[in-house]
C-alpha positions, -999 to 999 in steps of 0.1 A, spaced: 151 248 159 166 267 140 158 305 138 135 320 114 147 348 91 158 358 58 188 332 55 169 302 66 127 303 64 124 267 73 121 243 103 122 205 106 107 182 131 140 163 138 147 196 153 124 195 180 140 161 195 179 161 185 197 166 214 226 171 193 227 207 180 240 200 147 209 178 139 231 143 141 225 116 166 252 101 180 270 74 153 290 40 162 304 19 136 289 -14 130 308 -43 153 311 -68 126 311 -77 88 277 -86 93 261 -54 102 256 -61 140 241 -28 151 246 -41 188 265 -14 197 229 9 193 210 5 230 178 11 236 183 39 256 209 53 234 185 52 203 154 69 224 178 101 232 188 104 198 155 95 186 127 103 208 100 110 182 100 74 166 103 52 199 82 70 224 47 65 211 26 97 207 61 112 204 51 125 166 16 134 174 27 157 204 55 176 182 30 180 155 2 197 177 32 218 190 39 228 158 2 239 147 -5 252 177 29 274 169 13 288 135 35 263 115 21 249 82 26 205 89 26 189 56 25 150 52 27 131 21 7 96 15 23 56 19 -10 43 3 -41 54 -18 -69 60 4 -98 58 -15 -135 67 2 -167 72 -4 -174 91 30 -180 126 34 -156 131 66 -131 113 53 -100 129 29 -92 109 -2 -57 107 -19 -32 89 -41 4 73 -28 24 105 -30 -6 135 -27 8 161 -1 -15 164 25 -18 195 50 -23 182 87 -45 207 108 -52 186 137 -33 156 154 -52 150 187 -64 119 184 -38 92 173 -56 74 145 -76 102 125 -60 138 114 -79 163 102 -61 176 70 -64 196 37 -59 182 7 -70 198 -31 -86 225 -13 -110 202 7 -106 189 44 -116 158 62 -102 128 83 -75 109 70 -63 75 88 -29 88 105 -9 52 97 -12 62 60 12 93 64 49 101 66 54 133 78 80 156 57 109 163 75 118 199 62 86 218 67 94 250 47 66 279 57 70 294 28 43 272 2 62 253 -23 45 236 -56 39 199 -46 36 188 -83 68 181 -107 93 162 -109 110 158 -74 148 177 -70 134 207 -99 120 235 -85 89 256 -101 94 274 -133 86 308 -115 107 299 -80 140 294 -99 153 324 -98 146 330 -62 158 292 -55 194 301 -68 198 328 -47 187 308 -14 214 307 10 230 277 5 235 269 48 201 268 43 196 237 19 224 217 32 210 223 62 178 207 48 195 180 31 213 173 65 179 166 80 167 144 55 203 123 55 196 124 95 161 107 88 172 82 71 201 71 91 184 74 124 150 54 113 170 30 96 188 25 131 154 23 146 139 -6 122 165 -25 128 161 -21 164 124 -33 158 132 -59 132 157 -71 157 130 -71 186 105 -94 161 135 -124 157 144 -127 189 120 -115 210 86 -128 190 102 -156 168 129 -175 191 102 -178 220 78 -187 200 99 -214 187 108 -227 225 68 -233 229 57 -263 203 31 -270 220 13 -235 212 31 -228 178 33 -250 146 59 -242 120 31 -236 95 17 -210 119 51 -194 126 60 -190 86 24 -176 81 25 -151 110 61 -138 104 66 -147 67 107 -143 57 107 -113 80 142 -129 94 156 -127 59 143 -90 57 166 -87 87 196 -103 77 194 -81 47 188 -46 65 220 -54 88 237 -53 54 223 -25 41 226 -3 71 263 -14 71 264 2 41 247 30 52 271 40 76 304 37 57 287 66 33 272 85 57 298 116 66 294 122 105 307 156 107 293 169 73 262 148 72 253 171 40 278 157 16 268 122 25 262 98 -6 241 75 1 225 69 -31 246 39 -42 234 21 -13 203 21 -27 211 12 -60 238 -15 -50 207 -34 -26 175 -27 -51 172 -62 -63 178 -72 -25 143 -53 -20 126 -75 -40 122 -100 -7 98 -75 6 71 -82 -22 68 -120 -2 63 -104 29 38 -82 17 16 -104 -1 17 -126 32 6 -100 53 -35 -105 48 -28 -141 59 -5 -134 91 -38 -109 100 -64 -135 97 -38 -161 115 -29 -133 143 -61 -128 145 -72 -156 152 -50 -167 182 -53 -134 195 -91 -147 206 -76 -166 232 -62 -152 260 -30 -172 267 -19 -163 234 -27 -125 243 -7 -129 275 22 -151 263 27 -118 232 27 -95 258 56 -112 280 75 -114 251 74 -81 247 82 -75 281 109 -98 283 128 -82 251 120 -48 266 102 -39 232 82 -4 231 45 -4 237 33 -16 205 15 -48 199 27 -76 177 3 -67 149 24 -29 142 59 -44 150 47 -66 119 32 -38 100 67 -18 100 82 -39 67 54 -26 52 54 10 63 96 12 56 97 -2 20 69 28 14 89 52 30 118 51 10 107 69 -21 93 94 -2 123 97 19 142 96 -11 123 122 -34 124 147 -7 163 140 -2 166 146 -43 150 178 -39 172 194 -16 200 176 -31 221 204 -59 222 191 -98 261 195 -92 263 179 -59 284 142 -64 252 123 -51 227 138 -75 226 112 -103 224 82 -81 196 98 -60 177 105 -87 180 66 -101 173 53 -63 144 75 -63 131 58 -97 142 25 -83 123 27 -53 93 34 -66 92 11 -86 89 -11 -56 66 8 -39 42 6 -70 49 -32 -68 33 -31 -31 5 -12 -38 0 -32 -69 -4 -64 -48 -24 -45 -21 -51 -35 -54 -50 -75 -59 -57 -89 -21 -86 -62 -21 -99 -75 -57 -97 -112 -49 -122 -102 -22 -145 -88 -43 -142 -119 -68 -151 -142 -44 -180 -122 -33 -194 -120 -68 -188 -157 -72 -210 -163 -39 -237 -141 -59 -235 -160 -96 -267 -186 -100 -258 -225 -110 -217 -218 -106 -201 -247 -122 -167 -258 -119 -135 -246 -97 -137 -210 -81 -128 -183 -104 -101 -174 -85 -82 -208 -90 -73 -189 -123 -78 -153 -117 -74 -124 -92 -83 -97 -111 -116 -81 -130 -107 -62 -165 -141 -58 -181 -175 -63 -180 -204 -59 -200 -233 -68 -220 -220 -89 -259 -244 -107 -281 -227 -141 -289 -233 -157 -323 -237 -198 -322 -224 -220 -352 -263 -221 -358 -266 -186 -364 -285 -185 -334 -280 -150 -313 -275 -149 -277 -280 -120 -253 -249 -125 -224 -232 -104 -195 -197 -112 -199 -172 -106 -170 -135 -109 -184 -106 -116 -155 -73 -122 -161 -71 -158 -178 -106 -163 -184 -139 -149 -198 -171 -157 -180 -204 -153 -194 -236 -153 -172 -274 -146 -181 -297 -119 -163 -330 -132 -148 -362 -119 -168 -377 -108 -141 -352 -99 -118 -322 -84 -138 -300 -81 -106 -295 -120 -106 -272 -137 -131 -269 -172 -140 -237 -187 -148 -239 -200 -187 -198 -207 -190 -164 -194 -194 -138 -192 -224 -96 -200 -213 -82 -164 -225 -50 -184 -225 -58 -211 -252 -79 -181 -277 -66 -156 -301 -85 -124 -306 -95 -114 -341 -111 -81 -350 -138 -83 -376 -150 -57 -404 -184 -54 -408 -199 -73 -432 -206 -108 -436 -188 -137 -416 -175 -166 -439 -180 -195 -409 -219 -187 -405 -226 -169 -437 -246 -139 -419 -244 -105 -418 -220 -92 -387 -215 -54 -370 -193 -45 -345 -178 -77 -339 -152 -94 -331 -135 -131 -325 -120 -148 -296 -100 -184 -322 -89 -214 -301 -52 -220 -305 -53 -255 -311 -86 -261 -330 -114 -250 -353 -133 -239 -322 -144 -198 -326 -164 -175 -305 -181 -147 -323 -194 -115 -302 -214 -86 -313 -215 -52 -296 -243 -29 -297 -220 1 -307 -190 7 -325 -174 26 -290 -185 -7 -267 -162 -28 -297 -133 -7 -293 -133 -11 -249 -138 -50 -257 -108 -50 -281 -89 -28 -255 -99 -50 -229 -89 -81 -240 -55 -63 -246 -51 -55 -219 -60 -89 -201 -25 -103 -220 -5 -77 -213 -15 -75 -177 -11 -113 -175 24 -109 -188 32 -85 -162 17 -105 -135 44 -134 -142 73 -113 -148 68 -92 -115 61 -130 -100 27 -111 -88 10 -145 -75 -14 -149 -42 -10 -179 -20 -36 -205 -17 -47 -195 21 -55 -165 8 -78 -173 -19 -93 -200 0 -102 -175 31 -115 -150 5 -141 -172 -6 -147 -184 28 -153 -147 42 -176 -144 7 -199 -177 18 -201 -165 52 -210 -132 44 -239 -148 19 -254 -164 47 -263 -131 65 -224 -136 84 -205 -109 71 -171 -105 81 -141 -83 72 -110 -99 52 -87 -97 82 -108 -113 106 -121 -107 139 -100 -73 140 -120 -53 162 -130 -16 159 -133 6 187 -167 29 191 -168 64 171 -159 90 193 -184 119 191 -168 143 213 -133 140 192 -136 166 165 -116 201 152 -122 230 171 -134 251 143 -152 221 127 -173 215 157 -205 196 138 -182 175 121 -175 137 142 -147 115 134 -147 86 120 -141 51 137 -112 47 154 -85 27 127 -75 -6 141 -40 -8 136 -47 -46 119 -65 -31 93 -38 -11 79 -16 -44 90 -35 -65 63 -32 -33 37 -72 -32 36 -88 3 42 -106 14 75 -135 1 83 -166 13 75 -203 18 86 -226 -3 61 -242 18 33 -277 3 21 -271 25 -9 -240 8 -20 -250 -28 -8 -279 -22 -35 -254 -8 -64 -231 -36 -57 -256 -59 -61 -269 -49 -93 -235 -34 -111 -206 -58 -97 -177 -45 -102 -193 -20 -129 -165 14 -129 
C-alpha cells in the first residue's frame, strides 16, 4: 500500500493483493492473431489477481479497509429503486459510501446523507480510494472549482500512480472475463452440446444467447488491449482508442441482455431437477471453474458492459488534459455510456412489460390480441371526455402505450375496476391541437381539446380535458409516444416473443391467487435477523439477494406490501 503522507494521500484496493510492487500483474503477449489469451493460467491469473477469482476476496479487503479507518466508496451498475425503509436507493452512477461488508449480498452504506442496505451485486468498487473527500458531482476528468488550485499542485507520482491503478484494473479484469467467458464455451456450452438427450438447441440459444460471439469479440479486443498497454510505464498507456475502434462491436451485448430474463426463467427451470443441478456442477468441476454457479458466470456480460464507463470515467479523471490519451478517453467515456444507458434502457422495458401484462389480467371484457403484441411500454394515463360524431360525450380512462391508445370505463360502483371499451392504432392517427371554440365536424362548442385524425380516412377522435394543464401533458404525451417509438426502432430496442408470452403467463397465474416472480422459481433465502451493523443494532437486513435476480436485471425481492397491492390496484401505473 502505498504510504500515507503529504506526497501521496491515497490508497487503492489493487494494492492490497498485487504481488507485484509496482501495482502490475505479470503480462504475456497474446499467442495468436486471434487473441488467444491461453498463455494466462489459472493459477497465474489468481496471484496476480486474487480479489476477483477468490470469492469473498473483495468483501474481506473491504472490511480490512473499514476496520483500518479508510473511507470505501462504490459507485452504482444499476438504478436501485425501493420503497423500503432499510434499503438505500440510487441512480446508475450515485457514489455510494460502504460502511459495512460482512455479509456478501447486503452492505450497509451512505448515500445523500442517509444509510441503509444496498444489494452488493449492484456495485463496483472504486479503485483509487482518496481519504481526502472529493466532489462526486461534475463532469468526470475536471476537478471542483475550489480544489483546482490545490489539484495543480498535487504531486504528480501521485496521480500517475492513480491512473496506473485504474489502467491495472482494466487490464487485469479484462484478463479475468475472458478467463470466465472462456470457462462458459467450453466448459458449460461444448458439454452441453455432447448431451442431446438433455439439451435442445432452442434451450441452449435461450440459456447462453450469442454469449460465444461476445467471446470471440473480447479475444479481439483484449488483443488490442495489450499492444497499448505500456508494461513498464503502465501510466502512459493509451488505451482509449481501443475503445473507440470496438464501440460498434459492443452493440452485440444489447442481444445478450435483452435475453437474459428468458435464460433465468429457462435456467430456472431445469435447475428443479436434480440431474440438471448435478450435471452444471461437474462441468464446472471438470473445467476447473471458480465456485460460482452457472446463473453469475452468465450474469458477468451484464456486469462488464456496466463497468466500463465507470472504469472509464474514473480513468478520465486521473488522466491530465495534456496527457496523449485524454481526448479519446473522454469520447470512450461518452461512448460507453451510451451503451450502458442502452442496457438499463432495456432493463426499464422487461420490468414494464411485466407490469403491462399484469394490468391486462385486471382490465374487464379484454377484446382482441394482448397489448403487448404492439406495446411494451406505458406513457400516459388519465381521465379524457371523448366526443362521438353524435355529439354525444363520453366519460373514459385512457391508458396511452407506445403504438396504441386504450380506452377503458370505471365501474359505478366500484371505481377500482375498468372495463375495456377499445383502442385507437397511434401509428395510423395524426394529432391535431384544437382552439377553443367551436368544432366544424360536430358543430358544438369545444375546450381543451384536441384531435387524434386517421391517416388514411375521414375517421377523427375528438378528446376533451378537464383543464387547460391536463391538455398540455396529453399533447406532450402523445409526443412523446412518436418520438419514443422512433427511438425504439433505431436502437433496434425489441423484446422477444418468449418474453412477452411468459409475462402474461406469470400475470394470469398471479390473477388466480398464484403469484410468481418474473424469473421463476428463483429462490430466496430467509432474512437473517442477527446480520445487522454494529452501531445500527435495531436495524435487520433485508433478504438475502439471489444472485438470479440480479441475473434477470429485476430488483431484489421483496416482502408483499398490502398497502401497495391496494394503490396498484386502484392507480395502475399512475406516477
Amino acid at each position: 500500500m502505498v504510504a500515507r503522507g503529504e506526497i501521496a494521500r491515497f490508497w487503492s484496493l489493487e494494492s492490497l493483493h498485487l504481488v507485484s510492487s509496482d501495482g502490475g500483474a505479470e503480462s504475456s503477449a497474446l499467442a495468436d492473431d486471434n487473441g488467444s489469451e491461453e498463455d494466462y493460467s489459472y493459477e497465474d491469473l489468481c496471484r496476480a489477481n486474487p480479489r476477483y477469482l477468490q470469492p469473498g476476496g473483495e468483501q474481506l479487503a473491504i472490511n480490512e479497509l473499514i476496520s483500518d479507518g479508510s473511507v470505501v466508496c462504490a459507485e452504482a451498475l444499476w438504478d436501485h429503486v425501493t420503497m423500503d425503509e432499510q434499503e438505500l436507493g440510487f441512480k446508475a452512477g450515485d457514489v455510494i459510501q460502504v460502511l459495512e461488508a460482512s455479509h456478501k449480498d447486503w452492505w450497509w452504506g451512505r448515500s445523500a446523507d442517509r444509510e441503509a442496505w444496498f444489494p452488493a451485486s449492484f456495485v463496483r468498487l472504486r479503485v483509487n480510494q482518496e481519504e481526502l473527500a472529493e466532489g462526486s458531482s461534475g463532469t468526470p476528468g475536471e476537478e471542483p472549482a475550489e480544489d483546482a488550485g490545490r489539484g495543480r499542485h498535487k504531486h504528480p507520482e501521485s496521480k500517475q500512480q492513480m491512473r496506473t491503478n485504474v489502467i491495472q484494473e482494466i487490464m487485469d479484469t479484462e484478463r479475468v472475463y475472458i478467463k470466465h467467458l472462456r470457462d462458459i464455451c467450453e466448459g458449460y456450452i461444448r458439454q452441453c452440446r455432447k448431451h442431446t438427450a438433455m439439451f435442445t438447441v432452442a434451450q441452449l440459444a435461450t440459456i447462453f444467447g450469442n454469449i460465444e460471439d461476445i467471446y470471440k469479440f473480447q479475444r479481439k479486443f483484449l488483443k488490442d488491449l495489450e499492444k497499448q498497454y505500456n508494461q513498464e510505464e503502465p501510466h502512459l498507456s493509451e488505451i482509449g482508442s481501443c475503445f473507440l475502434e470496438h464501440q460498434e462491436g459492443f452493440a452485440i451485448y444489447s442481444e445478450y441482455c435483452n435475453n437474459h430474463p428468458g435464460a433465468c426463467a429457462e435456467l430456472a427451470g431445469l435447475m428443479k431437477q436434480g440431474r440438471y443441478r448435478h450435471f452444471f456442477e461437474a462441468c464446472r468441476l471438470l473445467q476447473q471453474m471458480i465456485d460460482i454457479a452457472i446463473d453469475g458466470f452468465l450474469l458477468t456480460p451484464v456486469q462488464k458492459i456496466c463497468k466500463y464507463p465507470l472504469q472509464l470515467a474514473e480513468l478520465l479523471k486521473y488522466t491530465a488534459q495534456e496527457h496523449s490519451d485524454y481526448r479519446n478517453i473522454k469520447a470512450a467515456y461518452e461512448a460507453m455510456k451510451n451503451v450502458a444507458c442502452l442496457i438499463n434502457e432495456r432493463k426499464r422495458k422487461l420490468e414494464s412489460i411485466d407490469k403491462i401484462a399484469r394490468w391486462q389480467v385486471s382490465i374487464v371484457g379484454w377484446e382482441g390480441q394482448d397489448i403487448l403484441e404492439r406495446s411494451s411500454e406505458l406513457i400516459h394515463s388519465g381521465e379524457l371526455t371523448r366526443v362521438t360524431r353524435q355529439g354525444k360525450s363520453q366519460q373514459r380512462t385512457f391508458f396511452l402505450f407506445d403504438h396504441q391508445l386504450v380506452a377503458c370505463k370505471k365501474d359505478l360502483l366500484r371505481r377500482d375496476v375498468l372495463y375495456y371499451r377499445g383502442s385507437t392504432d397511434m401509428d395510423a392517427v395524426e394529432l391535431v391541437d384544437l382552439e377553443d371554440g367551436r368544432d366544424g365536424a360536430r358543430t358544438l362548442g369545444v375546450r381543451n381539446a384536441f384531435k387524434l385524425v386517421s391517416r388514411t380516412g375521414d375517421e377523427a377522435h375528438l378528446f376533451c380535458a378537464k383543464k387547460p394543464e391536463d391538455k398540455a401533458r396529453w399533447l406532450q404525451a402523445c409526443r412523446d409516444e412518436r418520438r419514443r417509438v422512433q427511438e425504439d426502432r433505431a436502437m433496434g430496442m425489441e423484446i422477444s416473443e418468449n418474453q412477452k408470452k411468459l409475462a402474461m403467463l406469470n400475470a394470469q397465474k398471479a390473477g388466480h391467487g398464484k403469484s410468481k416472480g418474473y424469473g421463476g422459481g428463483c429462490p430466496s433465502a430467509p432474512p437473517l435477523q442477527s446480520l445487522r451493523p454494529v452501531h445500527q443494532r435495531h436495524v435487520t437486513v433485508p433478504a438475502s439477494l439471489p444472485q438470479q435476480q440480479v441475473f434477470a436485471l429485476a430488483e431484489p425481492k421483496r416482502k408483499p406490501s398490502l398497502f401497495w397491492h391496494t394503490f396498484n390496484k386502484l392507480t395502475p401505473f399512475r406516477k
